[in-house]
C-alpha positions as CSV (number, residue, x, y, z in Angstrom):
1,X,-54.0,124.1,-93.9
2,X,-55.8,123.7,-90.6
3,X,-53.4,125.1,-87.1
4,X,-54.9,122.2,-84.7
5,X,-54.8,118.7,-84.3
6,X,-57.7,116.3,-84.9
7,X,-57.9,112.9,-84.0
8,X,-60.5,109.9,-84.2
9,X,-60.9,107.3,-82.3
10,X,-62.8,104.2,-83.0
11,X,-64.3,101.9,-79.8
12,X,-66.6,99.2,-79.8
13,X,-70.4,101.2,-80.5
14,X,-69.1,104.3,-80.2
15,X,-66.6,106.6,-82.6
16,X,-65.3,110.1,-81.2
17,X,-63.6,112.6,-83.6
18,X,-61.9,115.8,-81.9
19,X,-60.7,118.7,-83.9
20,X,-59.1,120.9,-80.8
21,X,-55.6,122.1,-79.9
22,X,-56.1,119.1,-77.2
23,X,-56.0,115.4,-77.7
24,X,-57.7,112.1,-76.4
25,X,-55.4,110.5,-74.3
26,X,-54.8,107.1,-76.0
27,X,-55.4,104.9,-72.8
28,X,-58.5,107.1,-71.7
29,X,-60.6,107.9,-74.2
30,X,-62.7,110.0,-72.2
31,X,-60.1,112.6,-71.0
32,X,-58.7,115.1,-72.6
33,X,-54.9,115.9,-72.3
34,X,-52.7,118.9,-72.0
35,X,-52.1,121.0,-75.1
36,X,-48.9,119.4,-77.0
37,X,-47.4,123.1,-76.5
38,X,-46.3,124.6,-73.2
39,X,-47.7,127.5,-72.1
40,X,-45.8,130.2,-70.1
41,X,-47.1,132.5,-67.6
42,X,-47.3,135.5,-68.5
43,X,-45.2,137.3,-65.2
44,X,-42.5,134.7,-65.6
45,X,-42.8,135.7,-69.5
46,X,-42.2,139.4,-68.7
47,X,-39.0,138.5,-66.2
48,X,-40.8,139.0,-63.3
49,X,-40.8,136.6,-59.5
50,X,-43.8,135.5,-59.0
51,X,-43.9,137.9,-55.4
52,X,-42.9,140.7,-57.3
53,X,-45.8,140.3,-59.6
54,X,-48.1,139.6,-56.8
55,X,-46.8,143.3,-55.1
56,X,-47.6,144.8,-58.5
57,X,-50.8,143.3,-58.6
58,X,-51.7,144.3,-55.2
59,X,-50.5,147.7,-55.5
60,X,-52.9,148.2,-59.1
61,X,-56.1,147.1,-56.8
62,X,-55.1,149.6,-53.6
63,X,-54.7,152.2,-56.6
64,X,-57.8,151.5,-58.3
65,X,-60.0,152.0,-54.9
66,X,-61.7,155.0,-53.5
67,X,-59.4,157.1,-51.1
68,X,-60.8,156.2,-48.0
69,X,-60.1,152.2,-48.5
70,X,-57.6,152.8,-50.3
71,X,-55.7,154.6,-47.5
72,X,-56.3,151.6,-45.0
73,X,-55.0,149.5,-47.9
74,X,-51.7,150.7,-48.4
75,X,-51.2,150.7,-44.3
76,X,-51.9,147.3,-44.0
77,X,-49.4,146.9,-46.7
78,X,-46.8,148.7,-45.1
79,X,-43.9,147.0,-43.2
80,X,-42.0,148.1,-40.3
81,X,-39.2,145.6,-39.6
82,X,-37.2,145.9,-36.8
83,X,-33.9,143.7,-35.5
84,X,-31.9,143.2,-32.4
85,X,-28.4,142.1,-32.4
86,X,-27.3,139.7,-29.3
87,X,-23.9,139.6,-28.1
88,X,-23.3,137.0,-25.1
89,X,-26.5,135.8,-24.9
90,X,-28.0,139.1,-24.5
91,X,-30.4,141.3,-26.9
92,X,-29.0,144.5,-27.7
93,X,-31.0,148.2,-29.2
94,X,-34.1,147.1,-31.4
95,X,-33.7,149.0,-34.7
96,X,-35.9,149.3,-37.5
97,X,-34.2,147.9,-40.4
98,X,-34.9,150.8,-43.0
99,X,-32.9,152.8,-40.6
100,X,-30.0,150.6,-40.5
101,X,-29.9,150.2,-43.9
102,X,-29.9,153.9,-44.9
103,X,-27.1,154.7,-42.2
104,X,-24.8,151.6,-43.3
105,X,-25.4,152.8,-47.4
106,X,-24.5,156.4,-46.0
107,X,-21.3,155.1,-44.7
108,X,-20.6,153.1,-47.5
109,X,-20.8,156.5,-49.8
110,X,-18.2,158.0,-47.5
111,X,-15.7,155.8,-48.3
C-alpha cells in the first residue's frame, strides 16, 4: 500500500496525474498545495522559544569559529544593562542590572 496521495486531473487537451505527499489545488490546477499534514518546527518541537533557540544557535556558530573571531563574537554578544530609578521627576544612581539582581537574590536568601 502506497504512503502518499495521488490524484489526476482531467482538463480540456491536457491530463495531469501527481503521485506526491502534495496535491493540485482543485480551483488551480497549476499550483500545488500545502502537504495535508502539518508540519512542526523542530525548536517549538523540542519545547524551546523561538529566541531561545536563536541564542543557542548563535552561541554553536561563535563556538565553532577560530579564537580570534570567536572572541570578538561573544563581546558583541554580551549585554550590559543598566537602570535608573526616578523619584520626583528626578533620575537617581544608574546601576547595572546584573548587580541589582544578585544583591536583591542575596537579600532574599537572608530571609
Amino acid at each position: 500500500m502506497e504512503s502518499h496521495v495521488s490524484a489526476n486531473i482531467e482538463l480540456p487537451n491536457l491530463r495531469v496525474e501527481c503521485r506526491n505527499p502534495y496535491r493540485f489545488h482543485p480551483l488551480q490546477s497549476n499550483q500545488i498545495s500545502h502537504p495535508p499534514f502539518k508540519m512542526t518546527a523542530a525548536w517549538k518541537a523540542a519545547g524551546l522559544t523561538y529566541n531561545r533557540y536563536l541564542a543557542i544557535a548563535a552561541r554553536t556558530v561563535r563556538r565553532s569559529l577560530k579564537d580570534g573571531p570567536r572572541l570578538a563574537s561573544e563581546r558583541r554578544g554580551q549585554m550590559d544593562l543598566r537602570f535608573a530609578k526616578w523619584e520626583n521627576g528626578k533620575q537617581g544612581e544608574v546601576r547595572s542590572l546584573a548587580q541589582a539582581n544578585n544583591e536583591a537574590l542575596a537579600q532574599a536568601a537572608e530571609k
